[in-house]
N, C-alpha and C positions, 0 to 999 in steps of 0.2 A: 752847361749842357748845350749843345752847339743844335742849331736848328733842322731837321731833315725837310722842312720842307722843297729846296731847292734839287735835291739828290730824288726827292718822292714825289715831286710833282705828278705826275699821272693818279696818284691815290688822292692827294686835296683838290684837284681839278675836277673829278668826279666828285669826289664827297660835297666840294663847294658849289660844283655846279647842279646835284641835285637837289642841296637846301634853295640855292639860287630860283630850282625851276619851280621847287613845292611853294616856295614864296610869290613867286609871278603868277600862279594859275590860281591859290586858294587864297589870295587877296583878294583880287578881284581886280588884277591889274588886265590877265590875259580878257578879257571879258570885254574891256575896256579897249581892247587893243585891234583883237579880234573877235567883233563881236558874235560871231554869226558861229562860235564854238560852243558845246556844249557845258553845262554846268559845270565844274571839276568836281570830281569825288575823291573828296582826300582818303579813301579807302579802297581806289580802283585796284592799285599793283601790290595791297598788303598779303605777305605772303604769311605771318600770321592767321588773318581773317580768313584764308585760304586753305589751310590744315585746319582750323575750326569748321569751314564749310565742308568739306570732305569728312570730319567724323560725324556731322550731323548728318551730312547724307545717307551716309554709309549703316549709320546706326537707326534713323528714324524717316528713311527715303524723303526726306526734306533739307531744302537748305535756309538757314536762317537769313533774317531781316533781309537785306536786299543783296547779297551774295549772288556772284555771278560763277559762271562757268574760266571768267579770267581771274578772278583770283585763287579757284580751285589749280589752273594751270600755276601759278605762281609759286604754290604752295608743293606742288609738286617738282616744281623745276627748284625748286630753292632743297628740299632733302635729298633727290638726283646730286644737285651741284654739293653738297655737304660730303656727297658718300665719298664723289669722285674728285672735288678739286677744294676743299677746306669750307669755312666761313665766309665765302665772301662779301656775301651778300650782308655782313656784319662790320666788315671792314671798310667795304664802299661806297654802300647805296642809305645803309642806315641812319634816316634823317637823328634819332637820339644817341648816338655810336658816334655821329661825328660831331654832335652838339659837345659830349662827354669829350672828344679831344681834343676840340677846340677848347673846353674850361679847363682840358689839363695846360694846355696851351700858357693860356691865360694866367694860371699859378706859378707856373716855370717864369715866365715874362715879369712876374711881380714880386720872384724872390721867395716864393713861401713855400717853406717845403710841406712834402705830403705825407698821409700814411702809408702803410704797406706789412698787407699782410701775406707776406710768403705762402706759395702752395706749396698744399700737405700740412699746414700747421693748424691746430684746433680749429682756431679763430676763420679760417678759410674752409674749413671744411666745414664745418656747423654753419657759415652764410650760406655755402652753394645751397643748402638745404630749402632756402627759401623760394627759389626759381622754381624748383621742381613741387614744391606743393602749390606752389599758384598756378604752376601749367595743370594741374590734376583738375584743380577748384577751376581755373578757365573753359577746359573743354570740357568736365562734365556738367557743369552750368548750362553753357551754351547748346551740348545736344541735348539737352532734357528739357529746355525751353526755345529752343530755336530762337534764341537770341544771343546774340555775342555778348559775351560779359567783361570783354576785354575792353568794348567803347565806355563803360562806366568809369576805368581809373585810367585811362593809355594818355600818356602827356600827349604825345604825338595827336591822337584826335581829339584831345581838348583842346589845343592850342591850334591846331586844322580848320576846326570848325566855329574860332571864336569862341567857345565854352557855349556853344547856343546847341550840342548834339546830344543824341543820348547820354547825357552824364550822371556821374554822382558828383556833385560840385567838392565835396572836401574829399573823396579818393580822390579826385583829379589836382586837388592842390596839391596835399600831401606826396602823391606820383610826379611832380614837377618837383616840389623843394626837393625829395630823394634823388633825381635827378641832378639839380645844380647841386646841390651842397653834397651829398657823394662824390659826385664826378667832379667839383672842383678839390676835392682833398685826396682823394681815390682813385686810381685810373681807373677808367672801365667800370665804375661801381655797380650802376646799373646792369651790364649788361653781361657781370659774372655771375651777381647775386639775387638781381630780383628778373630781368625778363625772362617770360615762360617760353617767349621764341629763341633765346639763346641755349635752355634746357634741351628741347624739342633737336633742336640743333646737334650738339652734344649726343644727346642720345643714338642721332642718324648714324653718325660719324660710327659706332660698333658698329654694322651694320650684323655682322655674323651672327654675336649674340642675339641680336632682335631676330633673326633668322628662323633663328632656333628656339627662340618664344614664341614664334608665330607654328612653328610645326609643331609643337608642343600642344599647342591650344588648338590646333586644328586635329590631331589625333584626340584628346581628348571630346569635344566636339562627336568625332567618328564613332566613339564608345556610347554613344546617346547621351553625356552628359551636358546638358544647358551651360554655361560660365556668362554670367551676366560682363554684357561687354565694357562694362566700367571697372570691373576686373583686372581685363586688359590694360584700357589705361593704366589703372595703378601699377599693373606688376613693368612698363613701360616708363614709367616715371621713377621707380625704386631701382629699376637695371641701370637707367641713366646714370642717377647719382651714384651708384655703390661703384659704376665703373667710372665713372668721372673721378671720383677723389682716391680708388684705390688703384685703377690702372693705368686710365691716365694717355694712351698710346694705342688710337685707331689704326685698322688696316685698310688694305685696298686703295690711298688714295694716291690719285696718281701725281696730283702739284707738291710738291716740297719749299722748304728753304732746306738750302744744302750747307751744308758747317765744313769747312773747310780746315782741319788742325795745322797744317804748316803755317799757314797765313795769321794764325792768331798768335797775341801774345799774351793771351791771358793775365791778363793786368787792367784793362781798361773799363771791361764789361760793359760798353757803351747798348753793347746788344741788348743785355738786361734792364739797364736803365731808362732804355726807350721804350721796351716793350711793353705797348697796352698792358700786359697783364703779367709783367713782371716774369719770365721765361728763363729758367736756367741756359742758355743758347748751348754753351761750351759741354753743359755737360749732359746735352741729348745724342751724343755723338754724332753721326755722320749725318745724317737725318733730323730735321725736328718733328715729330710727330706726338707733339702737346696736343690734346684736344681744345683749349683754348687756342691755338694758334690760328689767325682769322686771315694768314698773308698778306697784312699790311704793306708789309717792305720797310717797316721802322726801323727795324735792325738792322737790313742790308742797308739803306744808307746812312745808320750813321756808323757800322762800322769801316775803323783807320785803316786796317789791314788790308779789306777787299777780303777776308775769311768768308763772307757771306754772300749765295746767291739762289735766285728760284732754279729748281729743275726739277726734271719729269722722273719720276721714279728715285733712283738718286746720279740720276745722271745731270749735273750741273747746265745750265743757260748760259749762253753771254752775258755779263751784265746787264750791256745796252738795253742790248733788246728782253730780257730776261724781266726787266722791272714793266716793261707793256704787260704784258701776260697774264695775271689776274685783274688786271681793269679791262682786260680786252677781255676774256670770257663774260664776266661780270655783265658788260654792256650786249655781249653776245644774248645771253639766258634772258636777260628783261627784254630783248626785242625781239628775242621766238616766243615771250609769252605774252607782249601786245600785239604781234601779229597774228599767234595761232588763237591764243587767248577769245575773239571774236568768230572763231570759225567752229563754233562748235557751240552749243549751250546746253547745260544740264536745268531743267526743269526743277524749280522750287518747289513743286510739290507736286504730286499724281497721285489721285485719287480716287477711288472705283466705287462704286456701294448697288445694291440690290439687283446685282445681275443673274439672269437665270440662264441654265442650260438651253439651247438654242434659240436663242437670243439672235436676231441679226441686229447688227449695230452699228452705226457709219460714225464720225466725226468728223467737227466741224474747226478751225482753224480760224480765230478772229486776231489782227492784228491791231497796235494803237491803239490799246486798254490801258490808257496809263494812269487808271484807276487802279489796278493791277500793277503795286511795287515794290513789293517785299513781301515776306513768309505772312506778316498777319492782311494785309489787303488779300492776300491768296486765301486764305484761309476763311476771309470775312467775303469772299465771292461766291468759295465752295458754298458756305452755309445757306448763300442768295438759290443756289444752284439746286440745292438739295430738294428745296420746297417747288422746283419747276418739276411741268410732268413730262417724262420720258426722258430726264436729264438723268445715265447710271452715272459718269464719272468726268474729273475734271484734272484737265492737267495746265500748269502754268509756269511763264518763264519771265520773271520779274524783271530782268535787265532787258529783255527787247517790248516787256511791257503785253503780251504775246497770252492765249487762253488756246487751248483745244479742248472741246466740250465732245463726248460719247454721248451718246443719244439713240434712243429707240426713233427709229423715221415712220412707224405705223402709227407714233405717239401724239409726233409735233414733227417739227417741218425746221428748216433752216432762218426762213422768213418768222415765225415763230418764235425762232430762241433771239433773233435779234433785237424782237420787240419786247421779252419778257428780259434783256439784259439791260436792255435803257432806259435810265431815269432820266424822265420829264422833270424839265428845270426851267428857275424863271432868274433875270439878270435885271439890277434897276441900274441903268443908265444914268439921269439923272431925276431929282427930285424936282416935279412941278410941285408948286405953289397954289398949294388947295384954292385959296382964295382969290385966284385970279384965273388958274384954270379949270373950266367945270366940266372939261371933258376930252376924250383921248381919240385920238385914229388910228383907226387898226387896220395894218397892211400884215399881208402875208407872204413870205417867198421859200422854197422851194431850195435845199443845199445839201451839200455830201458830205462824205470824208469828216463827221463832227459824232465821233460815238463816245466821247467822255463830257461832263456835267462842265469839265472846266473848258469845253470848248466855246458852250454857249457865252461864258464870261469873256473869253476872248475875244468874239464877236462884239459882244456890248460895248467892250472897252476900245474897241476899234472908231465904233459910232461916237461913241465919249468922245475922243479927241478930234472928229471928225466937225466938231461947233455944230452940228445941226441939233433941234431941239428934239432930240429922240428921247423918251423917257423909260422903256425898258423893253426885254425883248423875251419870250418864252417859247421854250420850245414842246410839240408833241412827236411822240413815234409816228413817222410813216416812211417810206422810201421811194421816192428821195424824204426828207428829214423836213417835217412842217414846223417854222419857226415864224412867231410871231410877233412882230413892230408895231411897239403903241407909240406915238409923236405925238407933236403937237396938231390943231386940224390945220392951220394954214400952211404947216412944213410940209415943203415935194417933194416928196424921194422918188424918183424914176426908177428904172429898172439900171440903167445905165450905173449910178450911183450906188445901188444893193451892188452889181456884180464887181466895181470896182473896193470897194470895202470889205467884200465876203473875201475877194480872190489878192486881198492882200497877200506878202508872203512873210512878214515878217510884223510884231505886235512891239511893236519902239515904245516905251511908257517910259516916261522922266522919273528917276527915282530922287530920295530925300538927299540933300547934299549936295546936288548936282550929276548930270551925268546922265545916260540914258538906259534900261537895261533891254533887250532884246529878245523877242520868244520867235521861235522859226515857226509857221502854221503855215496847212497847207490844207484851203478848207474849198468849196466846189461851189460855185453859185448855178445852178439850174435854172428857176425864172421866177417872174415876181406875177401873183396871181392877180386875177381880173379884178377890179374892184377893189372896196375897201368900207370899213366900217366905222362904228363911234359906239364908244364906252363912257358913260358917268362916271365921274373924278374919285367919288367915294368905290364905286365899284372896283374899279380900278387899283385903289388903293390897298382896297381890302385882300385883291387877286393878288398882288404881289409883295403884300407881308408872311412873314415869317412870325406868325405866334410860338409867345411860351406861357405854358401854362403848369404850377405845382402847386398843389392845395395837398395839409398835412393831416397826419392821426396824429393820437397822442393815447396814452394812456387816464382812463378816468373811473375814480370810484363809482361802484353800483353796491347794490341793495349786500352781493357776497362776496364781491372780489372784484379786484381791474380788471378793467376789459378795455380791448380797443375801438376805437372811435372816430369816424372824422370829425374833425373839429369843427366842420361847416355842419354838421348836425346837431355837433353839443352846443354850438352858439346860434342855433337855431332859434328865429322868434327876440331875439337880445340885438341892442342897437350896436351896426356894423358901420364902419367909415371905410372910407378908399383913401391911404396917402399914395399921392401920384407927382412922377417928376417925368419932365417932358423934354425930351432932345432931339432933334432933327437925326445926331449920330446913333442913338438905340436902332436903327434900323442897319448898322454893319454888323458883320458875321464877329468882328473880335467881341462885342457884345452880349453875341447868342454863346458864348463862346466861354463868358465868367458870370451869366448869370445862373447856370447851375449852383455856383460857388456861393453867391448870392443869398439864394433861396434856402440853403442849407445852413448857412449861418445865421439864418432869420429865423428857422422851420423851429429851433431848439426855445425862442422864447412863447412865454404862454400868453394867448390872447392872440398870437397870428395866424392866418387861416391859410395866407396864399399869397404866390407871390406871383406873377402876370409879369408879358408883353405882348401889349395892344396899341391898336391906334384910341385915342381916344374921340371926344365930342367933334374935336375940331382938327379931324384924321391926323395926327402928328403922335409919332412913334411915343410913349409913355410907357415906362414899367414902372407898375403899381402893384398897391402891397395891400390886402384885404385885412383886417384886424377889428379888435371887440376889446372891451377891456377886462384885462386890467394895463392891455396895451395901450401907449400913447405915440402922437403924431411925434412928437419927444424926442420921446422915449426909440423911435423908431430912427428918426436922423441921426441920434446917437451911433449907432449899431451901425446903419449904412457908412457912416463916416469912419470907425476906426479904423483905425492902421494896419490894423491886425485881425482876421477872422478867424474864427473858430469854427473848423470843418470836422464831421463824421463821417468815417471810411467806415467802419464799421463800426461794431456796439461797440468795442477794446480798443477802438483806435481811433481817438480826436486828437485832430494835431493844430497849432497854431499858423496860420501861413498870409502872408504880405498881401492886402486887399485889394483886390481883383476890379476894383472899380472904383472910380472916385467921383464925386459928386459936390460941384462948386455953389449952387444956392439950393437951400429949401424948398421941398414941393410944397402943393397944397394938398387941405384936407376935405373931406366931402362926404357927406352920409351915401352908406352904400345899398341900393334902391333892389 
């Protein structure tokens, strides 16, 4: 079988150049390159993720996880582009469509031949079945939960995101081997039998019949009858399939491959043999109007005859130029929907609650919440929002990071909801040395532009690289923004020195491995206040820790029955110890972060009471464990050291999971006073 790549270049040049560019930007190459670009989001142009944003909107006026307004456009310019010029977006742009034909590739190249199961026969018809019930299980998953359910198994975002993103780690295998080992024995395997965007697809392509399921359900509707909207889907996914395997031959669309009969000699069937998906060519007559046909041009170049060419209706192309033509649209659609894509934003969520008739109401419009970035931060803002007074409703737009808050203004004030949205935060620069420093200076200055929690850390970490002996910085609401600098007392910071580190523009940090990574900030230095102060070293200390504290019940016999109990009551009066282990690093957030995990695995044995982090005697971060016997100090490092903990989710669900923490020498023990 003779190669088309040289006759189809325009089709691997794109298809290679977009694996090319998905590989340059979600490495971490473009970053590296140009830094001053933003994150890549390997899910920015999925037009998948985009017909799932659209039914969740549609269905539950929200859009899930961090869904934008540009992949909504995607998702609509891709079944636009299905009704009216094929598949393309299957054929060109599909980073697992072209992985799939490069392993067919690769089979051919090594002699091994493939399967093939003919359309229309059992075996074809009973797989298609499986796309179409996972597009059902996709979309009604994801609008019922405002979550995508397609990031748990999609090779494409596993392999995007390092397998570091919301996954299910063995859907995601499992959806990778289906991948290569289908697609290298299989043309196309993937992308006949399992993607729900290739159903979705398909489906588009009747567009009539959906026509007329929509007017159907809209007159029903007008009778006063309810149809729960997942209905719809179903009876949208059952039209797809029944006319995919029975009819097989969309209308309306205006790109073709045209079959030319003088031209052929029907003997060679190269048409067939190349085609992704195995295409009777000869015998669609004039016209190919296969709903699998994605206009690759596989056919056109590799057929001897020149029997084959794109045209519009069925009016034949030039060759030449004819083979441009679906990669030129193709690039056309993705660059009206990264262009228009940003000109417009649909709101993740809009929420009203406890509004009364003549009600005057104003709103308020905060930008650079990027606290606020996805359906659940949205959701977890609202709930902040609710318990404010005069706050009726909230509306938010996750991709610019963006809040408009309704509000009664005889309630509260604008200056008001500023202050009840910002949490007061503290950042530790670096750790003095209890024992040499016995006390801090305190400067305060005066800044803008800083209304998320993570901004005050970018400040700190600006002082961090800056070598002066600054030891942490906290901030309180006021406007301008009171943020306060504890140092060393002989360190001099000017004012000069604040405005040039506050009005940085860019937070350069070395990462592991080498290399530096970049954060853009744009933060306001106003002035550095008169005067200054001094803090004791333990006070200090004690201000910018982070305690954790969980003390357990348990179940305990009485005189008639169990009953519940804290344990710090039932071992009331009974001799208590402290095992305590002491690290400089218990005081980072990955810390705070697996000792829930911790305490939970501890909470289940009898004789523990609590599990703690403190500073201890001699201020240095310690997390200690409260206990009575028939507990031992042991007995206790045993449990903290396994491999393996044992957590409860609920009462029905203890699962075994990899130990969140590890621990190199034995603490001590101590009677607990």
């Amino acid at each position: 079988m003779k190669s088309t790549i040289r006759k189809n270049w325009p089709k691997y040049v794109l298809q290679w150049g977009v694996l090319a560019a998905l590989i340059f930007f979600l490495s971490g190459l473009a970053a590296k390159v140009f830094p001053k670009l933003a994150p890549s989001d390997p899910e920015a142009w999925c037009p998948l993720g985009g017909l799932e944003a659209l039914t969740t909107y549609v269905t539950r006026g929200s859009l899930p996880c961090s869904m934008s307004s540009s992949q909504i456009l995607m998702g609509i310019l891709l079944a636009a582009a299905v009704v009216l010029f094929g598949k393309l977006f299957c054929a060109y742009l599909c980073p697992i469509g072209s992985v799939e034909d490069l392993l067919t590739k690769a089979r051919q190249g090594m002699g091994i031949g493939g399967l093939e199961f003919k359309s229309g026969s059992f075996g074809d018809k009973f797989l298609r079945v499986l796309k179409y019930g996972l597009l059902f299980w996709v979309f009604y998953s994801t609008a019922t939960a405002s979550e995508l359910l397609c990031r748990k198994f999609d090779p494409y975002y596993a392999i995007a995101t390092g397998f570091k993103g919301e996954i299910v780690l063995w859907m995601s295998i499992v959806a990778i081997v289906v991948v290569v080992l289908g697609g290298f024995f299989i043309k196309r395997f993937f992308c006949r039998y399992i993607c729900p965007l290739g159903a979705a697809a398909n489906t588009f392509r009747f567009w009539l019949p959906l026509l007329l399921l929509g007017l159907v359900w809209w007159g029903i509707s007008l009778l006063g009858v309810t149809i729960p909207w997942w209905v719809l889907l179903a009876a949208f996914c059952v039209l797809g399939y029944v006319l995919e395997i029975c009819y097989r031959k969309p209308k309306l669309q205006a790109l073709h491959v045209i079959f030319d009969d003088d031209n052929c000699n029907r003997r060679c069937y190269s048409c067939r043999k190349n085609c992704p998906y195995n295409i009777d060519i000869p015998a669609s007559g004039g016209v190919v109007t296969d709903v699998d046909c994605t206009l690759c041009g596989e056919c056109i170049a590799s057929c001897p005859g020149k029997a084959l060419s794109f045209g519009v209706v069925t009016k034949p192309m030039g060759r030449k130029f004819g083979r441009f033509v679906p990669a030129i649209i193709a690039v056309v659609l993705t660059a009206l929907g990264i262009i228009f894509g940003g000109r417009f934003e649909v709101p993740t969520i809009d929420e009203k609650w406890g509004i009364e008739e003549g009600m005057e109401l104003k709103t308020m419009r905060i930008e650079n919440l990027t606290s606020v970035h996805c359906y659940g931060s949205s959701m977890a803002f609202k709930g902040k929002m609710e318990n404010v007074r005069g706050v009726h409703g909230v509306k938010t737009y996750a991709g610019s990071h963006t809040v408009v808050l309704t509000y009664d203004p005889s309630k509260t004030s604008e200056e008001k909801l500023l202050e009840d949205i910002y949490e007061p935060s503290h950042f530790r620069v670096n750790s003095p040395d209890p024992k040499e420093v016995k006390e801090v200076k305190i400067q305060t200055i005066r800044t803008e532009h800083m209304p998320n929690k993570t901004d005050l850390n970018y400040l700190g970490l600006q002082m961090r690289m800056s070598g002066k002996k600054v030891y942490g910085v906290e901030s309180e609401y006021d406007c301008p923004l009171i943020v306060r600098v504890y140092s060393d007392p002989l360190e001099e910071l000017d004012e000069a020195w604040y405005k040039e580190i506050v009005e940085k523009k860019v937070l350069a940090m070395p990462i592991h491995g080498g290399g530096v990574k970049e954060t853009p900030v744009d933060f306001t230095f106003v002035r550095l206040e008169k005067g200054s102060g001094k803090m004791g070293i333990a006070e200090y200390l004690e201000r910018m820790f982070d305690p954790f504290s969980a003390e357990y019940n348990g179940r305990y016999p009485s005189a008639d029955t169990t009953v519940v109990r804290k344990r710090a009551e039932v071992y009331e009066g009974k001799p208590q110890w402290i095992y305590e282990i002491t690290d400089q690093n218990y005081e980072k957030p990955i810390i705070k972060r697996a000792l829930p995990f911790l305490s939970n695995h501890l909470s289940k044995e009898e004789g523990v009471i609590g599990t703690y982090l403190k500073l201890n005697k001699d201020l240095l971060p310690s997390i200690q464990v409260r206990f009575a016997e028939p507990m031992t100090a042991e007995r206790l490092w045993e449990l903290m050291t396994m491999p393996v903990w044992s957590i409860t989710y609920a009462k029905d669900d203890v699962r075994e999971v990899d130990a969140k923490m590890k621990f190199d020498k034995p603490g001590i023990c101590y009677k607990y006073e």
